[in-house]
C-alpha positions, 0 to 999 in steps of 0.5 A: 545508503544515503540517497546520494550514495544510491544516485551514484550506485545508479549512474554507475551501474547504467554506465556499466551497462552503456558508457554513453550514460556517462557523458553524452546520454547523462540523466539529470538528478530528477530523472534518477530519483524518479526511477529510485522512487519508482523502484521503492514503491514497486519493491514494497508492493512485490514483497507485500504480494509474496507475504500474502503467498507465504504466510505458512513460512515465518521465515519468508515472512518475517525476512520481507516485513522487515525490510519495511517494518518502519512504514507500518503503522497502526491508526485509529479512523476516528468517528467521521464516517458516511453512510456506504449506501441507501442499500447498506444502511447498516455499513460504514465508509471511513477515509484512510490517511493521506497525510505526507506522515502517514499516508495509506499506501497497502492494506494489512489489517484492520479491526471496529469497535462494535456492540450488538452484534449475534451475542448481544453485547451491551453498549457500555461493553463495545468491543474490539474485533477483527474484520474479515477482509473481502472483494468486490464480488463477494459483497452481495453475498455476505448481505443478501441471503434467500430467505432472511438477512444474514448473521456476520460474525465479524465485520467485513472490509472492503477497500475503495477508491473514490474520485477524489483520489481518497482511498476508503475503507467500507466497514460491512455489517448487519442489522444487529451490530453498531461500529462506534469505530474502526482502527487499520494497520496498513504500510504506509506511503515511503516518502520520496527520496531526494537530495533537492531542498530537505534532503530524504534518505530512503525509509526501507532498511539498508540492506535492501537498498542495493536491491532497490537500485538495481530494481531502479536501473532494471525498470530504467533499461527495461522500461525506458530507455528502451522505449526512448532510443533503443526502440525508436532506433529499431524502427529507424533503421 
């Protein structure tokens, strides 16, 4: 669907639903995209989460990566990095994309270049590994130990969020491993569909945009209009 295919598949369907839509509760063309939109965001996040649940299953997995497989790209961090902390010296914070092309929007994987390490690689020979993605609370485990400080096999990953409302990515490590560099592959930010200006069709594949829609019109009844007249007039009466 073009974009204004799916602005008239979504006053179509809530007219369906209430054919006051249609005239006296008509929705303007922002409001509609802003629920388009919306939906978008909340269908990526929905099926990312369902690929984390079903990595035994090829065909789960490649059915849901598929339907935003053009968003997810893969880019080198550069070498612009801070320091995490005083306390984590040997750890890095790199800033992830926030550019309209290729902002961060979910993380997938990522990997740093590094030397030293546990098999004393040379510096000439840095090499590319895998991270080991982590959370919050597992921090302090993998850089503290009882009785001296611990050996990481891989680095380790950690997604932040600062407030500047720039996301960063802390790469851990330990005392023998150098990061030279750091490349994430991640889904990146869909752009906002519109008619208005330069007009922008949905990014996902076609054929999950009737499925969006109805997510649209879904968060749009459930959501909105209900809070906006639907429960208001409960109250009233």
């Amino acid at each position: 669907m073009t974009a204004r295919q799916m602005q008239v598949e979504f006053e179509r369907s809530i007219q369906l639903i209430n054919p006051e839509y249609a005239v006296s509760k008509k929705i303007d063309s922002d409001t509609i995209f802003y629920f388009i939109n919306a939906a978008i965001d909340r269908y990526i996040k929905q099926n990312y989460l369902s690929i984390d649940n079903t990595r035994g299953s090829f065909e789960n997995l490649k059915k849901n990566t598929d339907a935003f497989k053009g968003l997810i790209i893969t880019k080198d961090l550069g070498t612009v990095t801070t320091n995490i902390s005083s306390n984590y010296p040997d750890g890095k914070r790199y800033p992830l994309p926030i550019t309209d092309d290729s902002a961060f929007f979910l993380y997938l994987r990522s990997s740093s270049k590094v030397y030293g390490t546990y098999m004393d690689i040379k510096e000439e020979n840095a090499t590319w590994v895998p991270n080991k993605f982590i959370i919050h609370d597992e921090v302090e485990n993998i850089l503290t130990s009882y009785f001296n400080k611990p050996i990481l096999r891989q680095p380790c990953v950690l997604l932040e969020a600062s407030i500047d409302n720039i996301s960063y990515l802390s790469v851990f490590t330990d005392s023998y491993t150098t990061v030279t560099g750091c490349e994430c592959t991640y889904i990146r930010k869909p752009k906002k569909v519109t008619v208005q200006g330069t007009p922008q069709d949905c990014e996902l594949s076609e054929n999950v945009h009737q499925e969006i829609v109805e997510l649209a019109v879904n968060i749009f009844i459930t959501e909105a209009a209900y809070r906006l007249s639907g429960h208001s007039d409960s109250k009233q009466k």
